[in-house]
N, C-alpha and C positions, 0 to 999 in steps of 0.2 A: 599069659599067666601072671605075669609083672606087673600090667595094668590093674587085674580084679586084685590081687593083693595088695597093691597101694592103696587101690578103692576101697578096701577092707577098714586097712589099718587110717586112712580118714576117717571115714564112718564111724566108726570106734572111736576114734577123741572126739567126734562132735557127740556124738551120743550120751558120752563121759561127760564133757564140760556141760551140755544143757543139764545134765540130771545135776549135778552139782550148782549150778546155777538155781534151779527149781527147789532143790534141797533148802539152801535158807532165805528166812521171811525176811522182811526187811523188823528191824529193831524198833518195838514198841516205843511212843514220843515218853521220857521220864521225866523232862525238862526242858524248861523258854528258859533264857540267860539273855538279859540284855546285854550287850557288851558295851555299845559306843553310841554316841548319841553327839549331832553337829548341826552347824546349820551355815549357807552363805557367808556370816560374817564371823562365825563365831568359831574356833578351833572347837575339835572333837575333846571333847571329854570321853575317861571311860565308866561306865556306869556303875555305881558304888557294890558291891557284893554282894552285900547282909542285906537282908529283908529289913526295909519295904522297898531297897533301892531308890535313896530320895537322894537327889543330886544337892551339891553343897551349894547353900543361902548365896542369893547375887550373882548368879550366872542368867543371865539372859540370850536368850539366842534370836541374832537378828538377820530379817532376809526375807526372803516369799517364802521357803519349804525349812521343814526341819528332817535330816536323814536319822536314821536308826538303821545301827547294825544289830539281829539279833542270832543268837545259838539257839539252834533245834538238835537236842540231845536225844536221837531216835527218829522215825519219822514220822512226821505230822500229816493228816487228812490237810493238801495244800487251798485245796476247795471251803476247808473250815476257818481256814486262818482269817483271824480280823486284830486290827488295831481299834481299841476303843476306848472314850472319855471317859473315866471315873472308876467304874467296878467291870467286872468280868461280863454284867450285861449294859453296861451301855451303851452308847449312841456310836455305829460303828462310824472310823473315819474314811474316806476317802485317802486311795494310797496307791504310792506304782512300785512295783518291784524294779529295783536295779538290777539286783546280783541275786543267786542264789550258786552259792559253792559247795560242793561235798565234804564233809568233815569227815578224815579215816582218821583209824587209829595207826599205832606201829607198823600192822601188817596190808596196810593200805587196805584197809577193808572200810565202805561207809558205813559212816554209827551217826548220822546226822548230818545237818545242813546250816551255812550261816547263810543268812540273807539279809542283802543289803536295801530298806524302802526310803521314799519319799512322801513326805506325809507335806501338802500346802497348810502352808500359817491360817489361811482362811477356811479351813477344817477346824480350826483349834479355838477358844476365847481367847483372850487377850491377858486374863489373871492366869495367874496358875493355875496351872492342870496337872492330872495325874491320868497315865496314860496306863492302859492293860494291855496284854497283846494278849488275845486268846488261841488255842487249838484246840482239837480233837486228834488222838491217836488213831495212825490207822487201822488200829487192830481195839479199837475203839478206847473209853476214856478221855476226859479234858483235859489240859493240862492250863495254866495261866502266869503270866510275869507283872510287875509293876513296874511302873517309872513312876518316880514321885516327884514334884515342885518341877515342873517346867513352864519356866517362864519366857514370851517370846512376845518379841516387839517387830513388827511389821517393817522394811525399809521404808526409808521415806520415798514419797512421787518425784521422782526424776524429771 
């Protein structure tokens, strides 16, 4: 008798925790936030606030790759995610994801994702760029960020 009513009262929290689990969706994407933007030779900067997000005149970033840290306020369709040249439809880049870490709030619950990539220099032109990162919500909707004035000088051949 001991055994079926343990077996019970497991049964019962699992049954509790999946529906509770199944209960909430995950949080529509309402927001890209660039955060940080680096490169090889260059310390990180953090990427300016205010729209259009244009990093301050005379920073140059030098090296093979440029990293981007950015905030995903919700979560993003990961399949839609593109870094790209100019506007929200340009030319997408070539990119490896580092890192992706959960963002919770207070109550440790996720309400988003930062994710850390790698974009090579040799994806980018050599003048400034202005970079978009786009998504799609996964409960549909796009969402989009800019980086503005990035300038990046190649290392020299060793």
């Amino acid at each position: 008798m001991r055994k079926i009513l343990c077996f019970l009262v497991a049964a019962t929290a699992f049954l509790c925790t999946l529906q509770a689990a199944q209960a909430a969706a995950a949080p529509a994407l309402t927001r890209i936030v660039p955060g940080a933007i680096w490169s090889e030779e260059t310390s990180g900067i953090d990427v300016p606030e205010e729209y259009p997000h244009r990093l301050p005149a005379g920073i140059v970033f030098r090296g093979e790759n440029l990293y981007i840290k950015t905030y995903f306020i919700g979560y993003p369709a990961w399949a839609s995610l593109a870094y790209r040249v100019g506007t929200e439809t340009g030319r997408a880049l070539d990119y490896a994801e580092l890192s992706r870490v959960p963002l919770t709030d207070n109550d440790r619950i996720v309400i988003g994702y930062v994710q850390t990539v790698m974009i090579p220099f040799r994806a980018l032109g050599a003048a400034e760029d202005d970079l978009c990162i786009t998504a799609d919500g996964a409960q549909g909707g796009s969402r989009f960020a800019y980086i503005c004035g990035i300038c990046t000088e190649r290392a020299a051949a060793r």
